[in-house]
C-alpha positions as CSV (number, residue, x, y, z in Angstrom):
1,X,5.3,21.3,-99.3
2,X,5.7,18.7,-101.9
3,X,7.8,16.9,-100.6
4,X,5.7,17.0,-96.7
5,X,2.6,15.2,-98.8
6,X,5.1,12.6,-100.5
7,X,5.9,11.8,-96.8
8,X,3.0,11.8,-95.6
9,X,1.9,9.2,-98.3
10,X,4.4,7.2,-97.0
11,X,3.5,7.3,-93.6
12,X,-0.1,6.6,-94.2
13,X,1.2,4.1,-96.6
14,X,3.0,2.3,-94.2
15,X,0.4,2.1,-91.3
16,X,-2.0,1.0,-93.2
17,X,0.3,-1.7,-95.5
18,X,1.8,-3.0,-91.9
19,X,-1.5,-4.2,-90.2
20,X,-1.8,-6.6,-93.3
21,X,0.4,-9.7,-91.2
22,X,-1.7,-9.5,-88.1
23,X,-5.0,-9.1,-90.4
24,X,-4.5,-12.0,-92.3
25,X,-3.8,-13.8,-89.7
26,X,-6.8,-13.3,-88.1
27,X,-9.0,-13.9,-91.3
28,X,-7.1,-17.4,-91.5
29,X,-8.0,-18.4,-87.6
30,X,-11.8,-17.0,-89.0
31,X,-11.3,-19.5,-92.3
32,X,-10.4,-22.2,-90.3
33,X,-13.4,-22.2,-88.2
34,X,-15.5,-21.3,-91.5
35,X,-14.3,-24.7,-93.1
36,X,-14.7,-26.5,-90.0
37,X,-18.3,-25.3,-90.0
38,X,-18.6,-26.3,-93.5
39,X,-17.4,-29.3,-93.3
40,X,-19.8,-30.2,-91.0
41,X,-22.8,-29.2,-92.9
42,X,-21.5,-31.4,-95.9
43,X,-20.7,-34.7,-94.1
44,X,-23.7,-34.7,-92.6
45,X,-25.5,-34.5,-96.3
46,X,-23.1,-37.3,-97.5
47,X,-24.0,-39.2,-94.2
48,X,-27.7,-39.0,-94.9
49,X,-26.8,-39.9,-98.9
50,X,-25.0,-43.1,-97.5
51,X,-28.0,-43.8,-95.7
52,X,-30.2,-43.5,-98.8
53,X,-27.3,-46.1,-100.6
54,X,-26.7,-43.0,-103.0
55,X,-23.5,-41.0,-103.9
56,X,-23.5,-37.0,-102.9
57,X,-24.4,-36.3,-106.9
58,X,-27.3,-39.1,-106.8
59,X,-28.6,-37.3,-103.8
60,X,-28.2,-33.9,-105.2
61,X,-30.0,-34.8,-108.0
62,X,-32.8,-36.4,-106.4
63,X,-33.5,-33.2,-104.6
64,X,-36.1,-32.1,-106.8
65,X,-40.0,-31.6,-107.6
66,X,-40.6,-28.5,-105.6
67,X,-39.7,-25.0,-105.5
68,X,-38.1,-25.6,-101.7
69,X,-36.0,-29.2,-102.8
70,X,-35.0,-27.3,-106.0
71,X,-33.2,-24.3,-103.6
72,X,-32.2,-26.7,-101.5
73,X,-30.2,-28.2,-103.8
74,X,-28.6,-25.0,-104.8
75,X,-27.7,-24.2,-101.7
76,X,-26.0,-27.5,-101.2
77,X,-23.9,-27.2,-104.4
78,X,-23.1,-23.9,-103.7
79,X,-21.3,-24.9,-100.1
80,X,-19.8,-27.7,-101.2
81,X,-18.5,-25.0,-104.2
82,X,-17.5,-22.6,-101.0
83,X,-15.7,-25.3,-98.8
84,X,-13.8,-26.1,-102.1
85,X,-12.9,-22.8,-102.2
86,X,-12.1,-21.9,-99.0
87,X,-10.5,-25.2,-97.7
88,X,-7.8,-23.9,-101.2
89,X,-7.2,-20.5,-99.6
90,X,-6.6,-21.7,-96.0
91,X,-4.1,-24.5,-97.2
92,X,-2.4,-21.6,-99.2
93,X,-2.4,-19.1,-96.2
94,X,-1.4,-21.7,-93.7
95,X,1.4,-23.3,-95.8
96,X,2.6,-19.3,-96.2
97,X,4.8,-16.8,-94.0
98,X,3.8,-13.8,-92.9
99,X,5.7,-12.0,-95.8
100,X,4.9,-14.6,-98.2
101,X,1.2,-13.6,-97.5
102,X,1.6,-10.2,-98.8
103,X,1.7,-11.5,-101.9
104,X,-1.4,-13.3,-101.6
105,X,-4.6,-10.3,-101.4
106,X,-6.2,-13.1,-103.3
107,X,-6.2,-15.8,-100.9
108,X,-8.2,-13.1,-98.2
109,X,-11.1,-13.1,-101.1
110,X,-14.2,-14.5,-99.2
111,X,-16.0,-10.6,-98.6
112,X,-18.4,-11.9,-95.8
113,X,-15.3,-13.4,-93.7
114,X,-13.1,-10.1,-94.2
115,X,-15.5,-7.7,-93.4
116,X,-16.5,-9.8,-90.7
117,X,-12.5,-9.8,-89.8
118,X,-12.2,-6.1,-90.4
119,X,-15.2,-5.5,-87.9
120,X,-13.6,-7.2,-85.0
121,X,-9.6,-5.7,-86.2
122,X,-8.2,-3.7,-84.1
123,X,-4.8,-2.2,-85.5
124,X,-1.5,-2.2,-83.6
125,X,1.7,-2.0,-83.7
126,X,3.6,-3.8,-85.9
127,X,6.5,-4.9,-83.8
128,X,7.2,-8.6,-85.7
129,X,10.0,-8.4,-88.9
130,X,6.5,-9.2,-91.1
131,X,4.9,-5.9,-89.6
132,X,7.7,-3.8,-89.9
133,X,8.7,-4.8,-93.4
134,X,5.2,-4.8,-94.8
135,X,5.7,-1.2,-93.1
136,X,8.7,-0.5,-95.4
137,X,6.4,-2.1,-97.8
138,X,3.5,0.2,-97.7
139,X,5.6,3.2,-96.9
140,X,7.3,3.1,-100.2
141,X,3.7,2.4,-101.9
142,X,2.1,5.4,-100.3
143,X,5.1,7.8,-101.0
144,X,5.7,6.8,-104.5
145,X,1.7,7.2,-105.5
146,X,1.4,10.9,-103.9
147,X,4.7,11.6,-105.5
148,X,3.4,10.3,-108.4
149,X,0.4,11.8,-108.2
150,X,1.8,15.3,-107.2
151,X,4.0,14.9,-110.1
152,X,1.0,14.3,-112.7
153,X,-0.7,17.3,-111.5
154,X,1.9,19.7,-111.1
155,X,3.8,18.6,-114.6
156,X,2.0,21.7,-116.9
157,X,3.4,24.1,-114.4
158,X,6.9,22.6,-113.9
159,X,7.6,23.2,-117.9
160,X,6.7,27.5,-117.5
161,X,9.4,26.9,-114.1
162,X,12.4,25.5,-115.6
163,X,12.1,28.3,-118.6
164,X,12.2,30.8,-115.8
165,X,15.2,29.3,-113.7
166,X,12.5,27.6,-110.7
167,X,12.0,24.7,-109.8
168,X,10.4,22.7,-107.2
C-alpha cells in the first residue's frame, strides 16, 4: 500500500513537473509582448521629456503639485521599475534551454503574467527530451516527498514492528 502512494507521488509528480518546458515557454512569448508593451509606454514619456528639453528624471520630477501628477509619477517609476525587471527575466529565459529553465522558477516571477499564462495553459503531453526529463524530474520529486512523508508518519509504528519480526 505504501509503496502504491510512493508511486503514485511519482506519477503525479511527474505530470505535473513535465508541463513546466511548454509553460514557460508560453509565459516567455506572454513577457515578450509584456516588454514590448512596456516599452512603448516609456518611449513615449521620454519622447514627450525630449520635447520639454528635459531628461526622463527632470520630467519625473516635475510631475508634481497635485494629488493626480503625484500618482502619475508613481505609476511611471514603477513601470519603468517593471520593464527593468521584466526585460532581465526574458533575456534570462530566452538566452536558456528548455532544461536549463527548470532551474530558473524565479525568472517566471511576474504573478499577473503567470496566472494570466496558467489561465490560457492547457497541459499535454510532453513528448520533447525537456518534457520527458522534467518528467523524470518531477517523478522522482513526487515519489521521494510521499515516501518521505509516509516514512515520517509511519516511523513510531515501524520501531513496535521490527521488535515483533514485521516490517513494511
Amino acid at each position: 500500500m505504501l509503496k502504491a502512494l510512493a508511486l503514485a507521488g511519482g506519477l503525479l509528480g511527474a505530470a505535473i513537473v513535465s508541463q513546466f518546458p511548454e509553460f514557460t515557454q508560453q509565459y516567455t512569448q506572454r513577457l515578450g509582448g509584456q516588454v514590448e508593451a512596456l516599452e512603448v509606454v516609456i518611449e513615449d514619456f521620454d519622447a514627450s521629456a525630449r520635447r520639454a528639453e528635459m531628461t526622463r528624471e527632470e520630467a519625473l520630477a516635475s510631475m508634481g503639485g497635485s494629488v493626480f501628477l503625484e500618482n502619475r509619477r508613481r505609476d511611471m517609476r514603477n513601470t519603468i521599475d517593471r520593464h527593468a525587471r521584466l526585460t532581465a527575466d526574458l533575456a534570462a529565459l530566452r538566452a536558456s534551454g528548455p532544461l536549463e529553465r527548470l532551474t530558473m522558477p524565479q525568472r517566471v516571477a511576474d504573478t499577473e503574467l503567470a496566472l494570466s499564462t496558467y489561465h490560457d495553459f492547457v497541459p499535454a503531453l510532453p513528448l520533447s527530451l525537456a518534457g520527458g526529463i522534467s518528467a523524470l524530474v518531477g517523478y522522482g520529486l513526487g515519489w521521494g516527498l510521499v515516501s518521505a512523508l509516509l516514512a515520517f508518519l509511519f516511523w513510531p509504528f515501524r520501531r513496535g514492528r521490527r521488535k515483533a519480526g514485521l516490517t513494511f
